[in-house]
Structures are given as structure tokens and as C-alpha cells.
N, C-alpha and C positions, 0 to 999 in steps of 0.2 A: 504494500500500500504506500510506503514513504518514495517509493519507486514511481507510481502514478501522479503524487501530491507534486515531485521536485518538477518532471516533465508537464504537469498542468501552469506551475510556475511559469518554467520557462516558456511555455507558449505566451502565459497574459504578460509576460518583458518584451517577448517579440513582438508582438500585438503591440504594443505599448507607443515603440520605438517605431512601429511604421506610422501609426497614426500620427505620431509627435513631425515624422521628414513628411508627412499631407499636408498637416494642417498647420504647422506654423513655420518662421523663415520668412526668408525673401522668397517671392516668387515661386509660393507653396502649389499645391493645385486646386487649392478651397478657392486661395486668392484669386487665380488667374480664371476661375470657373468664374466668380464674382464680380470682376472686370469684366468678360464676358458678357454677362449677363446684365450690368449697368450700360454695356455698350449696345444693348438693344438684341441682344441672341435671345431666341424664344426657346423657354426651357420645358422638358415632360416634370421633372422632378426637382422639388426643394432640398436644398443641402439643411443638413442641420448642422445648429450655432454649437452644442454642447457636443462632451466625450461620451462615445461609446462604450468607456469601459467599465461602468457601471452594470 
């Protein structure tokens, strides 16, 4: 079991760590989605403002 608990870890770090190079930075892809979408691109789907990793 402490074998499944370390690799359930290690996935919500990696998980972690990709959302963190999406969504924040210069020139993230939230952002550039957002620019985008202020420049008049008609979108199917809303991004959401908050973290996923709850």
C-alpha cells in the first residue's frame, strides 16, 4: 500500500508542475488562449480562473 500512496504522490507533483508551465509565466497558454479570445476568436469552451487540483 505505501507503494501505491508514494506513486499516487508522485503523479499529483507531476500534475502539479504541468499545470503550474499552463497556467502561469510569460506567454502561458491560458494567456495566449485569453489574448485570443479578447482579440475577437469565437470560443466553444470557457477556460476556468481556478486550480484543478482540488
Amino acid at each position: 500500500m505505501n507503494s501505491i500512496g508514494e506513486h499516487l504522490d508522485k503523479a499529483q507533483g507531476k500534475y502539479t508542475e504541468a499545470y503550474k508551465q499552463l497556467s502561469s509565466g510569460n506567454d502561458n497558454l491560458v494567456s495566449q488562449a485569453t489574448k485570443l479570445k479578447n482579440l475577437g476568436l469565437k470560443t466553444k469552451k470557457e477556460l476556468s480562473n481556478g486550480s484543478q487540483t482540488e
